[in-house]
C-alpha positions as a Markdown table, in Angstrom:
| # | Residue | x | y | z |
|---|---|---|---|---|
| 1 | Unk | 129.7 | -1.1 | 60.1 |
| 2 | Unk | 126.0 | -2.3 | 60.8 |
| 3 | Unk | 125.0 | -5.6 | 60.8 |
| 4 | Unk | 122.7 | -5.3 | 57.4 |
| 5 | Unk | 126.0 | -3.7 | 55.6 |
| 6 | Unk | 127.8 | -6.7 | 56.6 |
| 7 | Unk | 125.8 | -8.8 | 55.8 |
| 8 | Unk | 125.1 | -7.8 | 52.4 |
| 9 | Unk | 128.0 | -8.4 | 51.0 |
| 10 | Unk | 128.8 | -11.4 | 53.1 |
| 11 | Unk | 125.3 | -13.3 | 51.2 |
| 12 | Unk | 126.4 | -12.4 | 48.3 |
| 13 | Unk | 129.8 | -13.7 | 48.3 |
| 14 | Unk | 128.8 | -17.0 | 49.8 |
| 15 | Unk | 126.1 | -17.9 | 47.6 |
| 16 | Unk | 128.2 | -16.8 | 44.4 |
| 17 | Unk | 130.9 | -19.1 | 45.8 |
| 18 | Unk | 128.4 | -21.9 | 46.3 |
| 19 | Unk | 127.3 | -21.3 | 43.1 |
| 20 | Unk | 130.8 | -21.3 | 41.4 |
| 21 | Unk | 131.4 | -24.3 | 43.5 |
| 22 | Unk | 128.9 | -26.4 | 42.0 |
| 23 | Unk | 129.6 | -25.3 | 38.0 |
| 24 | Unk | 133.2 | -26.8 | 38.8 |
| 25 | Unk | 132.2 | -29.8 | 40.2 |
| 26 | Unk | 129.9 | -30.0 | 37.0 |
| 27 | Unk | 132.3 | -29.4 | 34.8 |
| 28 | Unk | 135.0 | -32.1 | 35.8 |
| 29 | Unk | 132.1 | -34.9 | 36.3 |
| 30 | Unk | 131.0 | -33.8 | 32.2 |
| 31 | Unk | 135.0 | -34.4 | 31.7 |
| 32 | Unk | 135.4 | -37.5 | 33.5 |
| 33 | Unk | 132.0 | -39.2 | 32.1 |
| 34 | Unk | 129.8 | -38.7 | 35.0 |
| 35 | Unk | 126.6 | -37.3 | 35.8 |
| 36 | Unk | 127.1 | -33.9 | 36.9 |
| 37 | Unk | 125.7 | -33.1 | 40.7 |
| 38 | Unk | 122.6 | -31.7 | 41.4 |
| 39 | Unk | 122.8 | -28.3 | 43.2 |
| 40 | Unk | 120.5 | -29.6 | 45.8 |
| 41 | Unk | 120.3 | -33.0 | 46.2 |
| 42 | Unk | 116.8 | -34.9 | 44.7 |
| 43 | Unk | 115.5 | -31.5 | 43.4 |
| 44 | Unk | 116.4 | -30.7 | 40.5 |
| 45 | Unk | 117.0 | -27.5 | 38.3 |
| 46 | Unk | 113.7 | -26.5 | 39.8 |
| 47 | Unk | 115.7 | -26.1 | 42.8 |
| 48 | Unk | 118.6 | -24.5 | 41.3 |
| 49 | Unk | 116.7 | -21.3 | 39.9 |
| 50 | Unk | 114.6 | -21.1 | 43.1 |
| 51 | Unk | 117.3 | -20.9 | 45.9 |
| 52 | Unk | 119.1 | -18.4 | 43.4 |
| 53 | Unk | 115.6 | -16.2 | 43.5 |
| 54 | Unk | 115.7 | -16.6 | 47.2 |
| 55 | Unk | 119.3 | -15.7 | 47.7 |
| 56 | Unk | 118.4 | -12.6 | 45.6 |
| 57 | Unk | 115.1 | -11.5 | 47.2 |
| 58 | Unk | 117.3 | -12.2 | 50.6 |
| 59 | Unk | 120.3 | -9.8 | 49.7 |
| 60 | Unk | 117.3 | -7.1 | 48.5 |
| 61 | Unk | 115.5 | -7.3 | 51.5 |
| 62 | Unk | 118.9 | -7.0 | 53.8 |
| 63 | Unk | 119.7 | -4.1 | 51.6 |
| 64 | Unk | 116.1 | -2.5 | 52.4 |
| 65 | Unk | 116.7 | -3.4 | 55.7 |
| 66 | Unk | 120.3 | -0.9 | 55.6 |
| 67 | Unk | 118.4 | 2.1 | 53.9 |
| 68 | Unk | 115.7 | 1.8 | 56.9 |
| 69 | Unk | 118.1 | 1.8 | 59.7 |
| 70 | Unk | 120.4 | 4.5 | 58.0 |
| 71 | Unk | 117.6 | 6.8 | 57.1 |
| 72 | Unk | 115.6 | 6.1 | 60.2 |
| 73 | Unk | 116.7 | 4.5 | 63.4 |
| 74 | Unk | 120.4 | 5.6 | 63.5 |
| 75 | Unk | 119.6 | 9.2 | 63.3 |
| 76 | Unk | 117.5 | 9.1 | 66.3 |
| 77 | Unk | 119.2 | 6.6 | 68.3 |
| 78 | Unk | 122.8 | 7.8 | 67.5 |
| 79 | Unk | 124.2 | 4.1 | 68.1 |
């Protein structure tokens, strides 16, 4: 397997983990009273919506990046 086909699935799974992480330390600060963390530290929802964005434009890219070197390089390198 390539390195972009690894990796593809590899973002995604680690940033939907990191996402799931944070919603469940949310929800047991809502249940025991507390402020809920912030997904980043001193940023804010902003923040929240934009590393999602990035983490989506990243896994797009890396997937752009697989279609290029299957349709193009592999063919005429044969590694």
């Amino acid at each position: 397997m390539c390195m972009f086909c690894t990796a593809v699935p590899m973002t995604a799974s680690l940033s939907i983990a990191a996402h799931a992480n944070w919603k469940a330390k949310c929800k047991e600060a809502k249940a025991a009273g507390k402020t809920p963390p912030e997904f980043i530290p001193t940023m804010g929802e902003i923040a929240t919506s934009a590393v999602g964005a990035v983490l989506g434009m990243f896994v797009v890219f890396l997937v752009i990046g697989a279609i290029v070197y299957h349709t193009t390089i592999l063919p005429k390198t044969g590694v």
